[in-house]
C-alpha positions as CSV (number, residue, x, y, z in Angstrom):
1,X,-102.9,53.4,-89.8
2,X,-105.9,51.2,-89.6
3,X,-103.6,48.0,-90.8
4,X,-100.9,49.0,-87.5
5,X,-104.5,48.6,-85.2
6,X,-105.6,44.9,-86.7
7,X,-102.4,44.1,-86.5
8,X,-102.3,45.0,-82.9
9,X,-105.8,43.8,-82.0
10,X,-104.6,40.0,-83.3
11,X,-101.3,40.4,-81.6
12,X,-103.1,41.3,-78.2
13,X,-105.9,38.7,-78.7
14,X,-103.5,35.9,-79.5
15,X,-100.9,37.3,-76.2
16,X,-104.1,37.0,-74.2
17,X,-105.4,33.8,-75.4
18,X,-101.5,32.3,-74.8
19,X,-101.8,33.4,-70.9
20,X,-105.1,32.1,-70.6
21,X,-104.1,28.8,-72.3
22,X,-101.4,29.0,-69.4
23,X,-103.3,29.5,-66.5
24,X,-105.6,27.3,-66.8
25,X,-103.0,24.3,-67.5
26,X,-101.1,25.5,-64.7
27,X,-103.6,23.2,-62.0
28,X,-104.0,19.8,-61.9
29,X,-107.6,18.7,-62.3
30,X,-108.5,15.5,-60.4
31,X,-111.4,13.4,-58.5
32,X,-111.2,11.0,-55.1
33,X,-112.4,8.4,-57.3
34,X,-110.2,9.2,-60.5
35,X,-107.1,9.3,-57.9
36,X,-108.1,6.5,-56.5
37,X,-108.2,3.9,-59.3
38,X,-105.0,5.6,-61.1
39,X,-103.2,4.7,-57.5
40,X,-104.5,1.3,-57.5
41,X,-103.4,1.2,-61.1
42,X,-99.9,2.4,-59.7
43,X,-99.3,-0.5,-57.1
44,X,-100.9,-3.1,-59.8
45,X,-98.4,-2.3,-62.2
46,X,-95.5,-2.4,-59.8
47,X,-96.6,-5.7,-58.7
48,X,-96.3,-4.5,-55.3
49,X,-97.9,-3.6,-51.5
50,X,-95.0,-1.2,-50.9
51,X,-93.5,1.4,-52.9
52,X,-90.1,3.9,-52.3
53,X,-91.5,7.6,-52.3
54,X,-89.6,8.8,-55.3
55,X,-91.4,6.1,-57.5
56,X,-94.5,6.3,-56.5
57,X,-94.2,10.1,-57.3
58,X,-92.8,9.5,-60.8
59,X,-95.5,6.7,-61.5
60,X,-98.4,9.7,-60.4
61,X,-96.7,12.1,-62.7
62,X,-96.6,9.5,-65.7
63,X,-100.2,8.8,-64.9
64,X,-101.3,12.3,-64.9
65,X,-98.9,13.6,-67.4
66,X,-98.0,16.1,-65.2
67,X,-94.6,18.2,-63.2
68,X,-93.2,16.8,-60.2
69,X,-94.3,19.6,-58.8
70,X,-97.9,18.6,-59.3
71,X,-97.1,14.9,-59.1
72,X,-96.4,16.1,-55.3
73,X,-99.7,18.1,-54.7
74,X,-101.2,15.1,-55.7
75,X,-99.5,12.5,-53.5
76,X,-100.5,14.7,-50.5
77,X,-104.1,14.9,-51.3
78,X,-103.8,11.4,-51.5
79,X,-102.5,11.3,-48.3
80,X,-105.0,13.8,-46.6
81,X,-107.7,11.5,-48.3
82,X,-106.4,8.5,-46.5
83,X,-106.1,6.8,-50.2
84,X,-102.3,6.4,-49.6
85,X,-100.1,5.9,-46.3
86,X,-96.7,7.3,-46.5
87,X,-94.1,6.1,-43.6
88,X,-90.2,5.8,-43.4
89,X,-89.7,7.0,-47.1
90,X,-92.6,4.2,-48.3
91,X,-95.7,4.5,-50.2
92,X,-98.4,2.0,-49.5
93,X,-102.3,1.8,-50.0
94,X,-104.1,3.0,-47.0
């Protein structure tokens, strides 16, 4: 009996700690300034002013090491922030 309860206990404790660990990886932690150089870093790499939306995402998520999905929440903070200017499809630095 008292063996079926630790067992349980650990079982609970390590389900618990898994959700945890899966919550709190589940949003993207950044700063202005932190977004701001890793974008720079972006178009410096690329070699250019001007980049196609799809890219520019895929770069973010490489820098980050992030989803798409997050990749995307980025870009539009970086939009919001006026760090990036997004027009016809293009990504340039605002």
């Amino acid at each position: 009996m008292e063996t079926t309860n630790v067992v349980i206990i650990v079982a609970v404790t390590i389900l618990i700690l898994a959700v945890f660990n899966y919550l709190h990886k589940k949003h993207v932690r950044f700063n202005k300034d932190d977004l701001t150089i890793k974008i720079k870093a972006i178009f410096e790499e690329h070699k250019a002013e001007t980049l196609p939306k799809q890219d520019f995402v895929f770069a973010l998520k490489e820098k980050y090491d992030c989803s798409r999905k997050e990749a995307l929440y980025l870009f539009g903070e970086a939009c919001e922030l006026h760090i990036v200017k997004y027009e016809d499809k293009q990504v340039t630095i605002g």
